[in-house]
N, C-alpha and C positions, 0 to 999 in steps of 0.2 A: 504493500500500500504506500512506500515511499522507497524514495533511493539514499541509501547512504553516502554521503560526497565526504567524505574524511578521509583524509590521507593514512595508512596502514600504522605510521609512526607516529601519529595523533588518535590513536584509538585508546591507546591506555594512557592520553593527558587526563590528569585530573580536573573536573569542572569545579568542584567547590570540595570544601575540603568537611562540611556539614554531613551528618547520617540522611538527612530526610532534604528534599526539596522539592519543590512543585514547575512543572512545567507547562507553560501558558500555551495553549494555540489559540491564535488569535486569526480572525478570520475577516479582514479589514483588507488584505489582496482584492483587486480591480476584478479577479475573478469571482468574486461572488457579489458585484455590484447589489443585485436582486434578490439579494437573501439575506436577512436579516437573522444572522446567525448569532448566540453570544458567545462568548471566548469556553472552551473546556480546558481544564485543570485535569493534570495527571500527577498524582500522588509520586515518588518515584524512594525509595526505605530502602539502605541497604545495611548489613550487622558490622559487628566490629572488625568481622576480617576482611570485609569488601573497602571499596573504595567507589564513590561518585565517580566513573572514567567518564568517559565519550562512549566505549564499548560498552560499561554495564548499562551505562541511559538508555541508549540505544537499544539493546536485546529488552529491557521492561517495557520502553512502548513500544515495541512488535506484542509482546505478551498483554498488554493493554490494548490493542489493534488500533491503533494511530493510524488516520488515514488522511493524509493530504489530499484531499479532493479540489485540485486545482492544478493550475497547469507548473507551479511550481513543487514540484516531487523531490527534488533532492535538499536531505537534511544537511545543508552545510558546518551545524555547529549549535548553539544555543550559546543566547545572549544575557546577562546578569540587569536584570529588570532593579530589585530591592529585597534586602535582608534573604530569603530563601525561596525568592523565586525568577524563575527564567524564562524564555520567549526562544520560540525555535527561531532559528536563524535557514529560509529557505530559497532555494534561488530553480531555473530553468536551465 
């Protein structure tokens, strides 16, 4: 449902160095002029021996079914919005 754009050496960057954050889609692309959509929130928990990567973000929203439904599909990265939460970063 989306393409991952992250380079293989940026898969185990760490995003935040927090156990818990929240990741925003927000749905304000020119592609859904006509839908009046509101933003969904993805939970994203990992334990003490995990780490926030790029990678683990990544495999929980495939497991949450994250679906870019626009013509921008590839996850370039996620943006630091405030305090514990983030904004996918997506491009064409």
């Amino acid at each position: 449902n989306f393409s991952p754009s992250i380079s293989l050496e940026e898969l185990e960057d760490k995003v935040s160095e927090e156990r818990e954050i929240i990741i925003k889609q927000d749905f304000t692309c020119y592609c859904y002029d006509n839908m009046n959509k509101r933003p969904k929130y993805f939970t994203i928990k990992c334990s003490e021996n995990e780490s926030l990567t790029n990678k683990y973000i990544i495999n929980e929203l495939i497991k949450k079914n994250l679906k870019l439904e626009c013509e921008h599909r590839f996850l370039e990265g996620f943006n630091h919005l405030n305090d514990n939460i983030y904004e996918l970063c997506l491009g064409s």
